[in-house]
N, C-alpha and C positions, 0 to 999 in steps of 0.2 A: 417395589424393589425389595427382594429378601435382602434379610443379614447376612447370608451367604455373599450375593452380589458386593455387598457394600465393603465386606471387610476384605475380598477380593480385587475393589478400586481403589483400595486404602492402601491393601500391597501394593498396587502398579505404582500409586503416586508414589509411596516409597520411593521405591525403587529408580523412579523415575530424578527424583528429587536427590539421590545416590549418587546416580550419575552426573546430576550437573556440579555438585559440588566439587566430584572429580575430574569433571572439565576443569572447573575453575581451579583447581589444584595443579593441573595439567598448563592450566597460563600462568600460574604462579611461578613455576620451574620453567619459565621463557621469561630472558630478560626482558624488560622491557613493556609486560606482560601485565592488566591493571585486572587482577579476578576482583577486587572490593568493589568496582562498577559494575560488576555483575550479581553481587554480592547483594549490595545495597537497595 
């Protein structure tokens, strides 16, 4: 696997890992809503 490759899957996980905290930020702002379990 080049460095090309690798720093390319580094982006996605980013990015990936982006959005979930944004999910969880998204159940944050619903009452009721536990993001620290997802969190955690």
């Amino acid at each position: 696997m080049s460095y090309r490759d690798f720093k390319s899957l580094n982006l996605a996980l980013a990015s990936f890992k982006l959005t979930l905290v944004n999910t969880a930020n998204l159940f944050a702002a619903i009452p009721g809503g536990k993001p620290s379990n997802l969190l955690s």
